[in-house]
BALOBA-1460 file (C-alpha; in Angstrom, 3 decimals):
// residues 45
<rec num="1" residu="x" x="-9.238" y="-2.530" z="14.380"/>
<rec num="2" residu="x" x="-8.916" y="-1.026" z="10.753"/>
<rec num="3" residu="x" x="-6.205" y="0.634" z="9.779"/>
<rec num="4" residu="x" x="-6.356" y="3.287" z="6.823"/>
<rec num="5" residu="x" x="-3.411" y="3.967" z="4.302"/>
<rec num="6" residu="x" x="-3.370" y="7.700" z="2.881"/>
<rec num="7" residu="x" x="-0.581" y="9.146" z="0.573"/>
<rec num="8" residu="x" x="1.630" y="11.407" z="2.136"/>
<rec num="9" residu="x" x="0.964" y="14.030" z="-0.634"/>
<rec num="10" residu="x" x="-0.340" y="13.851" z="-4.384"/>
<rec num="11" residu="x" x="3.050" y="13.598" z="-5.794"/>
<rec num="12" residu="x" x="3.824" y="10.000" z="-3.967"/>
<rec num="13" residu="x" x="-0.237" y="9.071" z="-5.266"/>
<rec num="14" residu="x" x="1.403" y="10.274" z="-8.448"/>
<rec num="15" residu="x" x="4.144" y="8.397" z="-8.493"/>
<rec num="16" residu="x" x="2.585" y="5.530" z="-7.481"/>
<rec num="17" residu="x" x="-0.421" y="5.369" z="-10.453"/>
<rec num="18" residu="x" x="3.017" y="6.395" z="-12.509"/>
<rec num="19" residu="x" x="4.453" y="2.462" z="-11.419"/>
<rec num="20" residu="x" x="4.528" y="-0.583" z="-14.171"/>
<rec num="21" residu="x" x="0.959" y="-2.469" z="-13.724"/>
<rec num="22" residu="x" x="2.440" y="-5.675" z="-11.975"/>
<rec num="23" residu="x" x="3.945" y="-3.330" z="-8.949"/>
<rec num="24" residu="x" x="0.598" y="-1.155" z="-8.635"/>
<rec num="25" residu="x" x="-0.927" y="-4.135" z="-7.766"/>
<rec num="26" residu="x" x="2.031" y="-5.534" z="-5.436"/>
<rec num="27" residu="x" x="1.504" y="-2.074" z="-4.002"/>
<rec num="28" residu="x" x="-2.904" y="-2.871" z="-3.655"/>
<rec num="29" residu="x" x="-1.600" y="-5.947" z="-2.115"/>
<rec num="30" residu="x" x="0.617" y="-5.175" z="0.332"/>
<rec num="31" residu="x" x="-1.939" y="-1.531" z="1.203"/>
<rec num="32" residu="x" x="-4.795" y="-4.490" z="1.884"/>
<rec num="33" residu="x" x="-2.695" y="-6.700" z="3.991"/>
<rec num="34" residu="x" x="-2.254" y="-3.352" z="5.992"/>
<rec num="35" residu="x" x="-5.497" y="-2.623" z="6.118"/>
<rec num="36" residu="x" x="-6.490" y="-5.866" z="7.481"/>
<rec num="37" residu="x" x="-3.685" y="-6.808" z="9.752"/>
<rec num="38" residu="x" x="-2.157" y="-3.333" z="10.891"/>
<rec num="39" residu="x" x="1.800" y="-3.372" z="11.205"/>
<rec num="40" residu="x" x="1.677" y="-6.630" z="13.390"/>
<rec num="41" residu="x" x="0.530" y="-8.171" z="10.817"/>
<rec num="42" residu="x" x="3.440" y="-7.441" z="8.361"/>
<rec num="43" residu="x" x="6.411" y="-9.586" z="7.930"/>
<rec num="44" residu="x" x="9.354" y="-10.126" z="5.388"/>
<rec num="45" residu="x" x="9.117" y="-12.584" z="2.912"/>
């Protein structure tokens, strides 16, 4: 199954393309591990 991630609104999209470089893509990377895994999929470091 593929899971989609949406903003909640265009202020949190805001804030997020507002975010340092390094944690926009920490951000891409954890959206994609989403998108591929679902929630199951997630785990703490």
């Amino acid at each position: 199954m593929s899971w989609k991630v949406i903003f909640v609104n265009e202020r949190a999209e805001v804030e997020v393309k507002a975010l340092p470089m390094d944690m926009q893509a920490r951000f891409a990377r954890l959206t994609d591990m989403f998108r591929n895994n679902g929630p199951v999929g997630m785990r703490e470091p």
